[in-house]
CHARMM-style PDB file with segment names, atoms N, HN, CA, C and O in Angstrom:
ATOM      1  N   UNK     1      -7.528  -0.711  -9.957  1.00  0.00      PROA
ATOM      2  CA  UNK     1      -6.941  -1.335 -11.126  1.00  0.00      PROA
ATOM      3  C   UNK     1      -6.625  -0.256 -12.168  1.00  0.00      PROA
ATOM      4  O   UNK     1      -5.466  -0.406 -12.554  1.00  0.00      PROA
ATOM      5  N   UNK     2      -7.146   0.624 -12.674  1.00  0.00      PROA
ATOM      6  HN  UNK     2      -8.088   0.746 -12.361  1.00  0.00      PROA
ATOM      7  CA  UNK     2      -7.437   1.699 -13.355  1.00  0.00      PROA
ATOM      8  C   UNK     2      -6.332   2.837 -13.374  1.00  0.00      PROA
ATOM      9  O   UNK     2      -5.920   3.445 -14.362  1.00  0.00      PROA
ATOM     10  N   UNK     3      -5.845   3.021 -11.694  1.00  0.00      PROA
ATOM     11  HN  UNK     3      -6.179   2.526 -10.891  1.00  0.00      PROA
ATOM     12  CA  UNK     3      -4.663   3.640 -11.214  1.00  0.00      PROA
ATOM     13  C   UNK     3      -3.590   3.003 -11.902  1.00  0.00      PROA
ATOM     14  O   UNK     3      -2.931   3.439 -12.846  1.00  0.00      PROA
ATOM     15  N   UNK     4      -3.494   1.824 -11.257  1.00  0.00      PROA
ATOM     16  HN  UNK     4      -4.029   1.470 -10.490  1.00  0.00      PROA
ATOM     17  CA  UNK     4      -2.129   1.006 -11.375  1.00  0.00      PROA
ATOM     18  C   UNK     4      -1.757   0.914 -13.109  1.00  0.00      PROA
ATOM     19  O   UNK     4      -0.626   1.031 -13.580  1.00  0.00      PROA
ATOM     20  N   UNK     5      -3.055   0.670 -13.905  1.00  0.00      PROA
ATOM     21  HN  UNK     5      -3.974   0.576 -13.522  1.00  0.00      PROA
ATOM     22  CA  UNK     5      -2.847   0.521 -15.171  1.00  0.00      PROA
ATOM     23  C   UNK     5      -2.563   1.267 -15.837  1.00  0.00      PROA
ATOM     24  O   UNK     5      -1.890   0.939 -16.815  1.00  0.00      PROA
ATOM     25  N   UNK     6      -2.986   2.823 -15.609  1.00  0.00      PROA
ATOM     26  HN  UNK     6      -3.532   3.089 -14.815  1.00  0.00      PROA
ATOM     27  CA  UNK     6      -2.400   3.977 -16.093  1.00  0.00      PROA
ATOM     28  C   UNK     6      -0.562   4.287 -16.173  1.00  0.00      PROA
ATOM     29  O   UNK     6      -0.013   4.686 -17.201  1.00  0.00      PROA
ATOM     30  N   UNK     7       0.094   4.032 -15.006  1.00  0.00      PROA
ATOM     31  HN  UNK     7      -0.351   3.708 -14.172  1.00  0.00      PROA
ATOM     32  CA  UNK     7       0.900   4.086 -14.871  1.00  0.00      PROA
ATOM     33  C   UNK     7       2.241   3.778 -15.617  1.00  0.00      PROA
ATOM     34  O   UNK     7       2.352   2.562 -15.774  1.00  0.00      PROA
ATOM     35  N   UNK     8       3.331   4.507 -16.145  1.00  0.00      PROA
ATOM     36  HN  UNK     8       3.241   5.495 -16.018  1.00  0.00      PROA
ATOM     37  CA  UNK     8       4.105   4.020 -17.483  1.00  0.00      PROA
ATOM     38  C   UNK     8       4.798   2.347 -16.560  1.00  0.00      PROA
ATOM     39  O   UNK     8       4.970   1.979 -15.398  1.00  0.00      PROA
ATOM     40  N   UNK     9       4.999   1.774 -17.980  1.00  0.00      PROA
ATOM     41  HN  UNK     9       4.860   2.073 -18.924  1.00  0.00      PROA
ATOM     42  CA  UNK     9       6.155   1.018 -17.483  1.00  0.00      PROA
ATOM     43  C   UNK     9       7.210   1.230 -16.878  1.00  0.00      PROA
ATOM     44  O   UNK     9       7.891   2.182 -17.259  1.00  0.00      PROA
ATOM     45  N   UNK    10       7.736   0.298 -15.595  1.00  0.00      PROA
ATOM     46  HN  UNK    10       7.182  -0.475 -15.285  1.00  0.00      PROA
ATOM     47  CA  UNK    10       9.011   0.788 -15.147  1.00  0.00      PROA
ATOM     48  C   UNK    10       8.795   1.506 -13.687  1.00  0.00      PROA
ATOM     49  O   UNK    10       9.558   1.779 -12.760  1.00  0.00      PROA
ATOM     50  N   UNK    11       7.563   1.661 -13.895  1.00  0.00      PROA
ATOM     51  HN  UNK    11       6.944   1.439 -14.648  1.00  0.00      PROA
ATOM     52  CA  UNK    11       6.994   2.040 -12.544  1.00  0.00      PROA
ATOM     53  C   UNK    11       6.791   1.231 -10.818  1.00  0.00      PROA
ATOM     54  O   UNK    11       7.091   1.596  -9.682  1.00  0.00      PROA
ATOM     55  N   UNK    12       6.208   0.138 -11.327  1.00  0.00      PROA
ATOM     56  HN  UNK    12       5.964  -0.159 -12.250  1.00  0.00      PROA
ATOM     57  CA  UNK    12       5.752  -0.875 -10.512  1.00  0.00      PROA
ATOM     58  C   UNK    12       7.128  -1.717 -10.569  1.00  0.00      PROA
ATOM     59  O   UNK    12       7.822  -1.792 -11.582  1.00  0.00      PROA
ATOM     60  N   UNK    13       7.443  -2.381  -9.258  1.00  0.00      PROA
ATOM     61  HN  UNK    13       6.878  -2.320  -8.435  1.00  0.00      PROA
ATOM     62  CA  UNK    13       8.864  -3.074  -8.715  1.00  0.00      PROA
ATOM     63  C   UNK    13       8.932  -4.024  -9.847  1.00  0.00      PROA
ATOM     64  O   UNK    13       7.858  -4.587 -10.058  1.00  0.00      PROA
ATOM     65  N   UNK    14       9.979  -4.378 -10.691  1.00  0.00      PROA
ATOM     66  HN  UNK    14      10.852  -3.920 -10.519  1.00  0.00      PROA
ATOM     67  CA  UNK    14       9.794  -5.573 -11.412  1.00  0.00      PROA
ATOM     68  C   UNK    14       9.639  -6.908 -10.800  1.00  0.00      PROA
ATOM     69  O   UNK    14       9.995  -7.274  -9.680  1.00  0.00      PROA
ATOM     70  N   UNK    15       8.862  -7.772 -12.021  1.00  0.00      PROA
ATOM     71  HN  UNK    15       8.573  -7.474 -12.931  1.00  0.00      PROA
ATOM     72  CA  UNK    15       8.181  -8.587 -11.399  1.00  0.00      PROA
ATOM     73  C   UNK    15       6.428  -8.419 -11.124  1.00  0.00      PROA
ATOM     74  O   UNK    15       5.520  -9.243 -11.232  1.00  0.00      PROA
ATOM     75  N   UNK    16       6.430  -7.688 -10.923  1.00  0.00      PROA
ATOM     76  HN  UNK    16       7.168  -7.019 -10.836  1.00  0.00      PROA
ATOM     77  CA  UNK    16       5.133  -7.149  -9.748  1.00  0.00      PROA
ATOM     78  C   UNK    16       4.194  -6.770 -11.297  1.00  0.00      PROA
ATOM     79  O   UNK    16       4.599  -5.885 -12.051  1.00  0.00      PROA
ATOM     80  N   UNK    17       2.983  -7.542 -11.586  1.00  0.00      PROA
ATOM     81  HN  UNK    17       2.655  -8.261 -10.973  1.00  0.00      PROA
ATOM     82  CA  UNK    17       2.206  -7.494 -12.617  1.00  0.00      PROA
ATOM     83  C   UNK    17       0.763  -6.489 -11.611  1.00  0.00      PROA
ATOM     84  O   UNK    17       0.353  -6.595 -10.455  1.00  0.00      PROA
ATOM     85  N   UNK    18       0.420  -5.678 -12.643  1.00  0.00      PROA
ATOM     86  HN  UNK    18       0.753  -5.592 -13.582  1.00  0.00      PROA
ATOM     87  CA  UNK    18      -0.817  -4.686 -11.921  1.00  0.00      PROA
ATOM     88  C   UNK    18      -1.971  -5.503 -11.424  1.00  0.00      PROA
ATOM     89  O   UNK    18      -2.801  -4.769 -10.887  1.00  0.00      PROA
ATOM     90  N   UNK    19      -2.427  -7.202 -11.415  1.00  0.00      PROA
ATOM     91  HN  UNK    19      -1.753  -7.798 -11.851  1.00  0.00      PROA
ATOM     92  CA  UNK    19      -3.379  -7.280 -10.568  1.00  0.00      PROA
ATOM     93  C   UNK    19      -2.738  -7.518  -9.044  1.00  0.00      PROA
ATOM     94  O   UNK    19      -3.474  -7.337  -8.075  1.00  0.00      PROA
ATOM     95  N   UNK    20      -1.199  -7.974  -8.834  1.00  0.00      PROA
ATOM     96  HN  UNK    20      -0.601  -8.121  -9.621  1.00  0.00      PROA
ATOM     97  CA  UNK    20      -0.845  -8.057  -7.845  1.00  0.00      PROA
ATOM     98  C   UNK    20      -0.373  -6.864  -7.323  1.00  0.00      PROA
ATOM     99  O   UNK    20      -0.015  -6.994  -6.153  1.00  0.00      PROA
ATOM    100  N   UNK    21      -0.233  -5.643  -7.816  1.00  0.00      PROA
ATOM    101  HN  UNK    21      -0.525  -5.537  -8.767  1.00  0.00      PROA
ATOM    102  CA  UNK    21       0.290  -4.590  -7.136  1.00  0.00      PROA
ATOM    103  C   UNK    21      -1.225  -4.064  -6.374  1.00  0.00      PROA
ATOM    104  O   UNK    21      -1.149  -3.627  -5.226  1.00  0.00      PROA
ATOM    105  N   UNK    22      -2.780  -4.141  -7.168  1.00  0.00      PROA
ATOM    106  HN  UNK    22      -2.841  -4.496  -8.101  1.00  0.00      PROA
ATOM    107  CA  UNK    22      -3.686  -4.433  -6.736  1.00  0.00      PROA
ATOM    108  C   UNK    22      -3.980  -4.733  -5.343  1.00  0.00      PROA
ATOM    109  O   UNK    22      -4.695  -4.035  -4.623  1.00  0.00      PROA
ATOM    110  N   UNK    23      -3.240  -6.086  -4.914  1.00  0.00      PROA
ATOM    111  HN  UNK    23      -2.659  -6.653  -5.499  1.00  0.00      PROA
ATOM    112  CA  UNK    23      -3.703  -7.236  -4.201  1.00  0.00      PROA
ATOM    113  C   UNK    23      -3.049  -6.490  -2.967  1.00  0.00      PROA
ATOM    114  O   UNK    23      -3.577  -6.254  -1.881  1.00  0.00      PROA
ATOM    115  N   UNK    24      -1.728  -6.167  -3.411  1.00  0.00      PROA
ATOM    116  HN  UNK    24      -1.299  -6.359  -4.294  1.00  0.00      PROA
ATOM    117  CA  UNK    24      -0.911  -5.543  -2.375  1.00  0.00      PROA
ATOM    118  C   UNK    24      -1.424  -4.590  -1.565  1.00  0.00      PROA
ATOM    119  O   UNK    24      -1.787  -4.672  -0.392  1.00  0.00      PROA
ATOM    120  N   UNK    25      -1.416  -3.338  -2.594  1.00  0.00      PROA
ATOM    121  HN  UNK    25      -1.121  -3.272  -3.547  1.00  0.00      PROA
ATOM    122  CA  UNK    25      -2.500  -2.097  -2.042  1.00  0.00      PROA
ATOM    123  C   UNK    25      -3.922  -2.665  -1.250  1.00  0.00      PROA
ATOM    124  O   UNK    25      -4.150  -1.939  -0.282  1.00  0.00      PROA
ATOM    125  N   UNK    26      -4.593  -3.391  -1.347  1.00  0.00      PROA
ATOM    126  HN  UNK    26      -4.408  -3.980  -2.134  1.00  0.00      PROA
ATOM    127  CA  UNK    26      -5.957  -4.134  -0.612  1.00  0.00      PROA
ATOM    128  C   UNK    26      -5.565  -4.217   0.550  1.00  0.00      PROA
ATOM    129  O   UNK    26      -6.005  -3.671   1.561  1.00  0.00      PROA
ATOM    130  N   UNK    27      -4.358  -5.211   0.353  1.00  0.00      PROA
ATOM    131  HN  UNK    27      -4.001  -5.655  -0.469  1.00  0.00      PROA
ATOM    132  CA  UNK    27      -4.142  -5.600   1.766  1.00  0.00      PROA
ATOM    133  C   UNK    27      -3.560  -5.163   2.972  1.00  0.00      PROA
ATOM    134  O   UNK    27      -3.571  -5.460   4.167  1.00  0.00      PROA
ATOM    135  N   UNK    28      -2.915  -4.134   2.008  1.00  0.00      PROA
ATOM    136  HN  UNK    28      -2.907  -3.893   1.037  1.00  0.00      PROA
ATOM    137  CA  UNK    28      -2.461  -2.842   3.562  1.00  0.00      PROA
ATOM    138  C   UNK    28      -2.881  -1.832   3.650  1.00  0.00      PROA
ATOM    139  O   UNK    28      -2.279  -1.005   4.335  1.00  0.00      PROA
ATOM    140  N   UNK    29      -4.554  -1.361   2.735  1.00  0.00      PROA
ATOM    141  HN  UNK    29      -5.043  -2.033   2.178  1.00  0.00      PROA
ATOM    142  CA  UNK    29      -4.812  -0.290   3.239  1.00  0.00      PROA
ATOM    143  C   UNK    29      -6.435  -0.665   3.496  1.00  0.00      PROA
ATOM    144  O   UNK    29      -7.338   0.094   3.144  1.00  0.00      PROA
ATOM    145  N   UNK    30      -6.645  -1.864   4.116  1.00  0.00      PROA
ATOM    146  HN  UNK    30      -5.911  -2.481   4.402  1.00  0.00      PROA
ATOM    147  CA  UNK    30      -7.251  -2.382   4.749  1.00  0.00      PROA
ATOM    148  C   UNK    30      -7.837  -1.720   5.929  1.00  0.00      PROA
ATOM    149  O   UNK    30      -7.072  -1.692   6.893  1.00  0.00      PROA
ATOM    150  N   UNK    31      -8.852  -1.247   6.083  1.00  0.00      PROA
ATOM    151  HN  UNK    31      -9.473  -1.270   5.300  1.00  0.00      PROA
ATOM    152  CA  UNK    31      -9.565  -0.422   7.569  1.00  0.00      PROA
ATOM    153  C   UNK    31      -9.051  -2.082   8.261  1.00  0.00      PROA
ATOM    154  O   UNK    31      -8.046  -1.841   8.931  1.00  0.00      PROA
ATOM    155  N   UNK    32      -9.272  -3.148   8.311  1.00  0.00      PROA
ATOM    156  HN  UNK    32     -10.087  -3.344   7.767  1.00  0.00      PROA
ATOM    157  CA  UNK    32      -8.727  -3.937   9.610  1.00  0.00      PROA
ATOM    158  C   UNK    32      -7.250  -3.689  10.109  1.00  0.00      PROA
ATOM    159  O   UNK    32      -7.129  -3.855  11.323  1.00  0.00      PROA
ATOM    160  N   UNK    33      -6.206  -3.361   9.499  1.00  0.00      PROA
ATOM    161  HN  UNK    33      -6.304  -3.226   8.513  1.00  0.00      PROA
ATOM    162  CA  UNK    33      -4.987  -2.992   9.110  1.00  0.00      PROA
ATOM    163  C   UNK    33      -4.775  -1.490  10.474  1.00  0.00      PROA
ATOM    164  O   UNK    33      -4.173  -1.369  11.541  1.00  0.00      PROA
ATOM    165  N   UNK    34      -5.816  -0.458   9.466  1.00  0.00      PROA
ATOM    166  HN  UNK    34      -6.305  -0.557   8.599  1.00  0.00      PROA
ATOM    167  CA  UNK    34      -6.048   0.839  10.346  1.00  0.00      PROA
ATOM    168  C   UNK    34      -6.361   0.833  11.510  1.00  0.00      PROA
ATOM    169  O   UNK    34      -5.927   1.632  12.339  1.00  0.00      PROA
ATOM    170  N   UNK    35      -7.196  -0.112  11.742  1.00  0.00      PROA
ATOM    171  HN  UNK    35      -7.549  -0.762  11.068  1.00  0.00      PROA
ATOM    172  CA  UNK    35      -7.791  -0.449  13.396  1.00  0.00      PROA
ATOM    173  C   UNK    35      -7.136  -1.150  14.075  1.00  0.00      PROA
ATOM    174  O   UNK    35      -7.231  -1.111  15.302  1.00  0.00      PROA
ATOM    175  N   UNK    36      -6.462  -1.811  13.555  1.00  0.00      PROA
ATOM    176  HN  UNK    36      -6.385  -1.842  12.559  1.00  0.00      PROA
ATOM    177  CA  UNK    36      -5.306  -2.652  14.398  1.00  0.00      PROA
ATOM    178  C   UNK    36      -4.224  -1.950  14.817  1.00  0.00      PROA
ATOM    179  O   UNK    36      -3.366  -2.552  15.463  1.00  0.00      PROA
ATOM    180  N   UNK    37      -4.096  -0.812  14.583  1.00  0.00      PROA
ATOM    181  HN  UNK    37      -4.792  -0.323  14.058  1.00  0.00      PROA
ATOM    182  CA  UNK    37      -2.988   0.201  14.628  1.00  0.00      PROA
ATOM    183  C   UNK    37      -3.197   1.121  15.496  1.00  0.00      PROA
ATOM    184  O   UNK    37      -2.374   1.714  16.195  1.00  0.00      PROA
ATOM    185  N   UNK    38      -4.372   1.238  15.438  1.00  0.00      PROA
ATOM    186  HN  UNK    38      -5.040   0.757  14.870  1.00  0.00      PROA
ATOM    187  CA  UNK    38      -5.086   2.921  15.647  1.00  0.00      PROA
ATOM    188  C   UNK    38      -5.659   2.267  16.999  1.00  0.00      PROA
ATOM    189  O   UNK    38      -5.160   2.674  18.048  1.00  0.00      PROA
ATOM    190  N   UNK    39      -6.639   1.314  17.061  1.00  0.00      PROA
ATOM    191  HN  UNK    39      -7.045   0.984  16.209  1.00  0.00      PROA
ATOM    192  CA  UNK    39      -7.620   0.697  18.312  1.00  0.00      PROA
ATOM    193  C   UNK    39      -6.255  -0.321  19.328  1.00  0.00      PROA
ATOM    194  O   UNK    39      -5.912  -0.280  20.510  1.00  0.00      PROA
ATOM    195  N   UNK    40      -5.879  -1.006  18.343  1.00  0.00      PROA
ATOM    196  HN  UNK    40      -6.157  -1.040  17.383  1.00  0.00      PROA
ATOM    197  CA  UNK    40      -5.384  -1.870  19.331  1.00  0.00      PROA
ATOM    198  C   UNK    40      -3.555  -2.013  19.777  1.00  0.00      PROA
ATOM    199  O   UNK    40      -2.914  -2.575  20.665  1.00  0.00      PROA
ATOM    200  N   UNK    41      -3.295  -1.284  18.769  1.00  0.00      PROA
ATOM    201  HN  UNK    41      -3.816  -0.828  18.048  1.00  0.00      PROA
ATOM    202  CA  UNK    41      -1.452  -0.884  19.274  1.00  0.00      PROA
ATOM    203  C   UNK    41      -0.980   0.727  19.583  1.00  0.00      PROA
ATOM    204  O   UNK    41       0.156   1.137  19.822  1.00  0.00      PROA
ATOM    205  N   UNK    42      -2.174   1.445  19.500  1.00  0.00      PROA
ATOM    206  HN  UNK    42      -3.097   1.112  19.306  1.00  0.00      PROA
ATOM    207  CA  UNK    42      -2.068   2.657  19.700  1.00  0.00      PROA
ATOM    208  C   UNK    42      -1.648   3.702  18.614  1.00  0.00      PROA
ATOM    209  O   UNK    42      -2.355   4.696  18.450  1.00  0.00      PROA
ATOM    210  N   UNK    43      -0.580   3.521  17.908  1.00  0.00      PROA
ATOM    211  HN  UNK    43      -0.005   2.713  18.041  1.00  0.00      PROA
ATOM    212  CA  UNK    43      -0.540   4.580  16.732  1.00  0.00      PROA
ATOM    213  C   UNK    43      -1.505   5.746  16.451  1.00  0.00      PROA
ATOM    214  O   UNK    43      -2.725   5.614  16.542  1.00  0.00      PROA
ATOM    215  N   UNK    44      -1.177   6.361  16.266  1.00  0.00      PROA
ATOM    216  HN  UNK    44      -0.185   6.468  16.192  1.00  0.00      PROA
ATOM    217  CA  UNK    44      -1.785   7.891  15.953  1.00  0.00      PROA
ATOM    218  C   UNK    44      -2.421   7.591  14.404  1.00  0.00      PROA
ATOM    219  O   UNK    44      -2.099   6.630  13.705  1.00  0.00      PROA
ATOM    220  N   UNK    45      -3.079   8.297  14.158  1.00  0.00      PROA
ATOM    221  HN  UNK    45      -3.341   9.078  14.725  1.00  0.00      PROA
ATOM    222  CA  UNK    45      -3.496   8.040  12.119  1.00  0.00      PROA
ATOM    223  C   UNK    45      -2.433   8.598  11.645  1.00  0.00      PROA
ATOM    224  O   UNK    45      -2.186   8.386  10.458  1.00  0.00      PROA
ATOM    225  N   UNK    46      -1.632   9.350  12.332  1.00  0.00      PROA
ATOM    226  HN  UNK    46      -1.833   9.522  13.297  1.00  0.00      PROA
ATOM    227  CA  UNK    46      -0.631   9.983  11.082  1.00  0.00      PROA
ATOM    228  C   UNK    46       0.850   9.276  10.844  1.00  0.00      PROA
ATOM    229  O   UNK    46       1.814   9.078  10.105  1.00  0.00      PROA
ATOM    230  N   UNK    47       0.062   9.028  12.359  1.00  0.00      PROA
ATOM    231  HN  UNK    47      -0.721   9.188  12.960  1.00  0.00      PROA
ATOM    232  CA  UNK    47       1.915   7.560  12.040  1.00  0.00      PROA
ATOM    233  C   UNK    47       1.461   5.909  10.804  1.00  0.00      PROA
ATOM    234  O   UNK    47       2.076   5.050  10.171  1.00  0.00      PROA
ATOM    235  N   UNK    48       0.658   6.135  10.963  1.00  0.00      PROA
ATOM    236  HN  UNK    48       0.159   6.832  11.477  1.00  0.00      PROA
ATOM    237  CA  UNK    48       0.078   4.772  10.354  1.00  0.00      PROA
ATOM    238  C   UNK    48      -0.398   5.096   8.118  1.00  0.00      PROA
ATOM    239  O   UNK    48      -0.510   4.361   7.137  1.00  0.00      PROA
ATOM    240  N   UNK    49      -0.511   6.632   8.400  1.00  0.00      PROA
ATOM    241  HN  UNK    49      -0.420   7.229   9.197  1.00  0.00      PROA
ATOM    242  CA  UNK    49      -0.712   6.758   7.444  1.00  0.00      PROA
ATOM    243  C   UNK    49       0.781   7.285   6.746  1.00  0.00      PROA
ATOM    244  O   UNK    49       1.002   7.355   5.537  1.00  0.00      PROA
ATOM    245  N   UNK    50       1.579   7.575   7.672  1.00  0.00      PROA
ATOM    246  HN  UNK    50       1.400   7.517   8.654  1.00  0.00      PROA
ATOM    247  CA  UNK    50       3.067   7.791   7.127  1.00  0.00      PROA
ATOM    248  C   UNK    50       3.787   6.294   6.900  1.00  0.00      PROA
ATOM    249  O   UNK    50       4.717   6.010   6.145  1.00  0.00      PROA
ATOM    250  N   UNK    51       3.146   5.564   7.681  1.00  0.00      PROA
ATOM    251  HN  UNK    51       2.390   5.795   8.294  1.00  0.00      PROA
ATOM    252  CA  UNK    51       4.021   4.141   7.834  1.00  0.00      PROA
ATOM    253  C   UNK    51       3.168   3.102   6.467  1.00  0.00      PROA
ATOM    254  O   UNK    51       3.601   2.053   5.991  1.00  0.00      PROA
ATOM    255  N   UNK    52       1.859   3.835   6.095  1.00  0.00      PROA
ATOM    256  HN  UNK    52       1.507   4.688   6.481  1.00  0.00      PROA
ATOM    257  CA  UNK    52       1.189   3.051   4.745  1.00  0.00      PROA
ATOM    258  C   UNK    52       2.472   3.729   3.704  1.00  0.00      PROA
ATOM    259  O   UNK    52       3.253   2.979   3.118  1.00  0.00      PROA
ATOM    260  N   UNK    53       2.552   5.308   3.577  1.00  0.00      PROA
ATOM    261  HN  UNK    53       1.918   5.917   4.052  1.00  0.00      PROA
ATOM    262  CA  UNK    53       3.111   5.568   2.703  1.00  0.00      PROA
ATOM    263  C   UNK    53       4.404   4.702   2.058  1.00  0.00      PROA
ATOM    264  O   UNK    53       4.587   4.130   0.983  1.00  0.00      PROA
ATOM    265  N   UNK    54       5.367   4.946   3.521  1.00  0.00      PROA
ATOM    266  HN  UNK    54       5.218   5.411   4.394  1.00  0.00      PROA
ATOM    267  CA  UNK    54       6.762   4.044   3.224  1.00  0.00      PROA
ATOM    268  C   UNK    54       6.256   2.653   2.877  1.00  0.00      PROA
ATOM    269  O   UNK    54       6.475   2.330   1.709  1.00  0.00      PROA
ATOM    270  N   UNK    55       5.758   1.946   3.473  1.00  0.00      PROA
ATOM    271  HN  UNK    55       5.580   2.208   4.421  1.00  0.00      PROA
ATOM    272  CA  UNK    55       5.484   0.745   3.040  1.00  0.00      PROA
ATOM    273  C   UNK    55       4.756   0.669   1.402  1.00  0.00      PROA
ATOM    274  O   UNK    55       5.468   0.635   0.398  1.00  0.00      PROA
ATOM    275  N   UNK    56       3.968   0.660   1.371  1.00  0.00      PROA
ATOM    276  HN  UNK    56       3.390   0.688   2.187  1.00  0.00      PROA
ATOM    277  CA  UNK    56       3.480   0.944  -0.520  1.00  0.00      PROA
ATOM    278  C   UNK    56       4.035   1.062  -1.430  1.00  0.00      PROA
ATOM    279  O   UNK    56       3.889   0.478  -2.504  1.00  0.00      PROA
ATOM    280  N   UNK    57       5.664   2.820  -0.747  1.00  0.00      PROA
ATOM    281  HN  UNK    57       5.783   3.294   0.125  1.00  0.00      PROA
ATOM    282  CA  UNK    57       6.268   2.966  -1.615  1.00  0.00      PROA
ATOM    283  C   UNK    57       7.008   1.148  -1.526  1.00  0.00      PROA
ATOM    284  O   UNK    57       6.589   0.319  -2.333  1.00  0.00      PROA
ATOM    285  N   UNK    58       7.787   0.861  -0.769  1.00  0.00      PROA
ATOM    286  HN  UNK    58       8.127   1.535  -0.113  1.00  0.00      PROA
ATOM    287  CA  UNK    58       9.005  -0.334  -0.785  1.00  0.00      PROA
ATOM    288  C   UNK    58       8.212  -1.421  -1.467  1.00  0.00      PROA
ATOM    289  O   UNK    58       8.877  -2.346  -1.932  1.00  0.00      PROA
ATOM    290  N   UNK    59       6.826  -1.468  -1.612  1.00  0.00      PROA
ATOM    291  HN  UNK    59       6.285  -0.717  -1.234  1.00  0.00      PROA
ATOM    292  CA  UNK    59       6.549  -2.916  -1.954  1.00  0.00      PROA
ATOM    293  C   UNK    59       5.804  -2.924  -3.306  1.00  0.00      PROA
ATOM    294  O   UNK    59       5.400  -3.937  -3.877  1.00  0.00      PROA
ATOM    295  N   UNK    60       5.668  -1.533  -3.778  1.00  0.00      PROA
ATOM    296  HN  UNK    60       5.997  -0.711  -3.314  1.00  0.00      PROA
ATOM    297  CA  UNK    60       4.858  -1.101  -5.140  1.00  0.00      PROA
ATOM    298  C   UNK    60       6.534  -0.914  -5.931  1.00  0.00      PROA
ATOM    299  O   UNK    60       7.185  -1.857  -6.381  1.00  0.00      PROA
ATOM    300  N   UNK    61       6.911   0.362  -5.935  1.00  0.00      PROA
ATOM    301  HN  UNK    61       6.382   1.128  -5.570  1.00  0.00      PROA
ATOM    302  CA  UNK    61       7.293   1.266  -6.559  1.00  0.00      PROA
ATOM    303  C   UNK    61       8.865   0.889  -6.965  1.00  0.00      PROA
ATOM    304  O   UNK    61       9.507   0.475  -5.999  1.00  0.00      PROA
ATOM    305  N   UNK    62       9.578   0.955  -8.186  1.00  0.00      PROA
ATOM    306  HN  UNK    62       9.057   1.290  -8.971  1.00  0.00      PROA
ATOM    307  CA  UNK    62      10.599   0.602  -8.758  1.00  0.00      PROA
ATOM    308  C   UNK    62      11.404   1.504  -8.068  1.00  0.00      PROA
ATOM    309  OT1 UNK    62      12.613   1.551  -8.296  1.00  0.00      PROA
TER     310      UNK     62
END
C-alpha cells in the first residue's frame, strides 16, 4: 500500500484507485500464480517473472 501511495498522480491506469492497484498486484504475484507456472505448465522463473513484469505494467501503469 505504501508503494502504490507514494507514487505521483497520473501514474496508476485511470480509474484504478491504490487499494485496487493493491488487489491487483496480490493477485498476480501470488506464489500459487508462480507454481502454477513453474510446477505445473512448465515455464522457467524468468519467463514468468518477465511475463509478471508485462502484465503489472498493462494492468497498473498509465
Amino acid at each position: 500500500m505504501q508503494v502504490f501511495s507514494a507514487w505521483p498522480p497520473g501514474v496508476l491506469c485511470p480509474g484504478l484507485d491504490v487499494p485496487c492497484a493493491v488487489d491487483v498486484y496480490a493477485a498476480l504475484r501470488n506464489i500459487d500464480v508462480y507454481t502454477e507456472l513453474t510446477a505445473e505448465r512448465g515455464w522457467s522463473p524468468d519467463r514468468v517473472e518477465r511475463w509478471w513484469c508485462g502484465a503489472l505494467t498493462r494492468e497498473l501503469l498509465n
